[in-house]
C-alpha atoms as one frame of an Amber mdcrd trajectory, in Angstrom:
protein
   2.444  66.126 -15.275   3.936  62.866 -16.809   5.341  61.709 -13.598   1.336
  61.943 -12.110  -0.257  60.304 -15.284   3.013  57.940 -14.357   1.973  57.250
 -10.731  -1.401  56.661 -11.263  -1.108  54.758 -13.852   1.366  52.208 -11.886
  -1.138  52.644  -8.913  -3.913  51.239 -11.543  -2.362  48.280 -12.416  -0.713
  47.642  -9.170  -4.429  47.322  -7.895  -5.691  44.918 -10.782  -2.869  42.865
  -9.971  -3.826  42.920  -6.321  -7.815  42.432  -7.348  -6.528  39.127  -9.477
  -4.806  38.236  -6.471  -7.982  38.034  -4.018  -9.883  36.719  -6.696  -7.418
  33.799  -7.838  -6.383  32.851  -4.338  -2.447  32.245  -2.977  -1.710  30.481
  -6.314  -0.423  34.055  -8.225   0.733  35.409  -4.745   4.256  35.526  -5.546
   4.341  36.364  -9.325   1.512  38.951  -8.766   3.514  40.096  -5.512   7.068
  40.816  -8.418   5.037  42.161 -11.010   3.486  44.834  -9.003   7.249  45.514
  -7.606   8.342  45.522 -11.325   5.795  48.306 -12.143   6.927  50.411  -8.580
  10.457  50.337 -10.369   9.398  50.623 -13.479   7.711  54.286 -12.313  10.516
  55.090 -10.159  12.937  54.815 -13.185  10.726  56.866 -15.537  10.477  59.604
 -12.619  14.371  59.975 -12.001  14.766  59.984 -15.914  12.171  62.437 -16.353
  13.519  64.473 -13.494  17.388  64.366 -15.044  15.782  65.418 -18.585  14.262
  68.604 -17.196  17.895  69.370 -15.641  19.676  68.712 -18.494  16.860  71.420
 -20.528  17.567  73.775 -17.375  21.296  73.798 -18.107  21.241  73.682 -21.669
  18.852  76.577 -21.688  21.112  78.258 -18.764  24.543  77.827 -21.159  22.567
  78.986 -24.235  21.636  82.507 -22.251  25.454  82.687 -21.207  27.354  81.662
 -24.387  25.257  83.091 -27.415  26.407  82.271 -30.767
């Protein structure tokens, strides 16, 4: 569920940035162009970090069954 609330939320902005750029004109092209690349990676790093947490609770949980205490 987080990395969809994620997504959507770096598809939001990505399209205000792209609405300020129509609306301003070519002069925020290229900053508008790196920060909508900077949220793209910024999701892409949350989803690979939220994708090795849930391993790492898999395993944990998986080593718990196997070696009680």
């Amino acid at each position: 569920m987080t990395n969809i609330l994620t997504f959507a939320g770096s598809a939001f902005l990505a399209l205000i940035l792209w609405i300020s750029i129509m609306l301003t004109g070519p002069d925020l092209l290229l900053p508008a162009t790196f920060m909508i690349v900077t949220v793209f990676v910024g999701w892409l790093c949350i989803y690979v970090v939220s994708g090795i947490l849930t391993s790492r609770s898999k395993v944990v949980k998986d080593w718990e069954a196997k070696h009680p205490e």
